[in-house]
C-alpha positions as CSV (number, residue, x, y, z in Angstrom):
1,X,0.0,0.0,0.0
2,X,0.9,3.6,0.1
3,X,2.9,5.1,2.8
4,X,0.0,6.1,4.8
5,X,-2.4,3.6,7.2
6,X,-5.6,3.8,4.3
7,X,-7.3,0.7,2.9
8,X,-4.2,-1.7,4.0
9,X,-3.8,-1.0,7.4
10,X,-6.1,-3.6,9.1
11,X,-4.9,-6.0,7.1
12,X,-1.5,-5.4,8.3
13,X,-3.1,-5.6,12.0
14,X,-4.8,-8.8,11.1
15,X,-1.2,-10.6,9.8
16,X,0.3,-9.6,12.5
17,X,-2.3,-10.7,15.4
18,X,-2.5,-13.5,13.1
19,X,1.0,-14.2,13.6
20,X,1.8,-14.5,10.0
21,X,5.1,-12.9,8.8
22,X,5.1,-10.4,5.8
23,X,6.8,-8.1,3.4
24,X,5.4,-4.6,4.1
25,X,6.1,-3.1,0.5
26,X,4.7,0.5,0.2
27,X,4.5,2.2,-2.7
28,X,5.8,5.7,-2.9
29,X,3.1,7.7,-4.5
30,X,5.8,8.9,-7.3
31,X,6.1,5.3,-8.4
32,X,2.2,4.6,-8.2
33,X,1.8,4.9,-12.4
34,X,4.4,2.3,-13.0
35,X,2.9,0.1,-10.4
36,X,-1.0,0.8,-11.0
37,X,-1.0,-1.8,-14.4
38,X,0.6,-4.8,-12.3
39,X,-2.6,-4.8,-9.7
40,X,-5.4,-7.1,-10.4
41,X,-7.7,-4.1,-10.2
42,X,-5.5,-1.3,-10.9
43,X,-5.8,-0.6,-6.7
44,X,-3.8,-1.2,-3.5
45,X,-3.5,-3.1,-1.3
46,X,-2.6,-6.3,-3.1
47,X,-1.3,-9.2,-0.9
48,X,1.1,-11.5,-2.7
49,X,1.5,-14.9,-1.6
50,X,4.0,-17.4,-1.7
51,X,3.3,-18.9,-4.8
52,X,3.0,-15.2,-6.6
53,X,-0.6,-14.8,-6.8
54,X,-2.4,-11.7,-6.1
55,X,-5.0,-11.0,-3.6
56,X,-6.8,-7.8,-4.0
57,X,-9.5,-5.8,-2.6
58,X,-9.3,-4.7,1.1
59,X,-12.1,-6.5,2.4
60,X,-11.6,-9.4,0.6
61,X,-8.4,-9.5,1.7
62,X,-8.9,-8.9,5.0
63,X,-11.5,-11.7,5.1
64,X,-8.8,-14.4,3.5
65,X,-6.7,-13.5,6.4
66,X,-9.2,-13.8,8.8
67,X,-10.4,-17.3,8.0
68,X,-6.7,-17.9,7.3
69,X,-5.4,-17.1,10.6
70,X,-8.9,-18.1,12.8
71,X,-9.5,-14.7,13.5
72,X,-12.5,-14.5,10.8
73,X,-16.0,-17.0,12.2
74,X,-16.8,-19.9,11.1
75,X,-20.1,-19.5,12.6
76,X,-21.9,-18.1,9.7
77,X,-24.4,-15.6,11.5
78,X,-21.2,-14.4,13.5
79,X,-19.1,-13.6,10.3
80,X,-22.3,-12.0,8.7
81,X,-22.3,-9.8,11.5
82,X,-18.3,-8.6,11.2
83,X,-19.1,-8.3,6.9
84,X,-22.1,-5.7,8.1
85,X,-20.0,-4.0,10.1
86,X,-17.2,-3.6,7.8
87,X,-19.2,-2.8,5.2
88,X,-21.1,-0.2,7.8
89,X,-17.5,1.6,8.3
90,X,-16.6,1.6,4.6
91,X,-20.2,3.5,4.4
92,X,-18.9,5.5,7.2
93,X,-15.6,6.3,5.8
94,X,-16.4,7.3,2.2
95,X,-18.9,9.6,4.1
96,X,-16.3,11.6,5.9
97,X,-14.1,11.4,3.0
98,X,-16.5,13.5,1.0
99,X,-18.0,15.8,3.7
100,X,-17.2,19.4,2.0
101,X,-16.1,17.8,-1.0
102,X,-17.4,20.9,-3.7
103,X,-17.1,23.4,-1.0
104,X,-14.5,26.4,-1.0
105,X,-11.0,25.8,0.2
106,X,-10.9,28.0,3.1
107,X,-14.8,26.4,3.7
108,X,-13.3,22.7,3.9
109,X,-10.8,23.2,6.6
């Protein structure tokens, strides 16, 4: 991912309360063009795994490393109720991201 927490942060925290040992690559945002057309999606994060394959999609993502590790579940009501939830704060978050968005400068700070 990018220098910055964003989209790949919990999976970061999930690999490592999963106790699973990884290659934090960022990518400077300079670099992001050159990188963009190697993504599945043409988006970050991407997990590689051992064999080379690409994981992408946050949530997705986060979810393979959940059942991977034990910290996503099984119980199918139970893991319906942590995908509501993280689909509730993705709801959340793209609402703060665009609170002022088509305002004035000096309105949005």
């Amino acid at each position: 991912y990018f220098g910055i927490p964003g989209r790949g942060e919990a999976v970061r925290l999930a690999l490592t309360i999963g106790g699973v040992k990884f290659e934090d690559k960022r990518v400077p945002f300079p670099a992001w063009g050159k990188v963009k057309p190697t993504t599945p999606w043409g988006t970050l994060p991407v997990l590689e795994l051992a064999d080379g394959s690409q994981l992408a999609q946050a949530r997705s993502i986060l979810r393979f490393v959940g059942k991977s590790t034990g910290l996503y579940p099984s119980d199918p009501l139970i893991a319906q109720r942590v995908d509501e939830l993280m689909d509730a704060l993705e709801d959340l978050d793209a609402t703060i991201t665009n609170t002022g968005r088509g305002l004035p400068k000096d309105e949005q700070e």
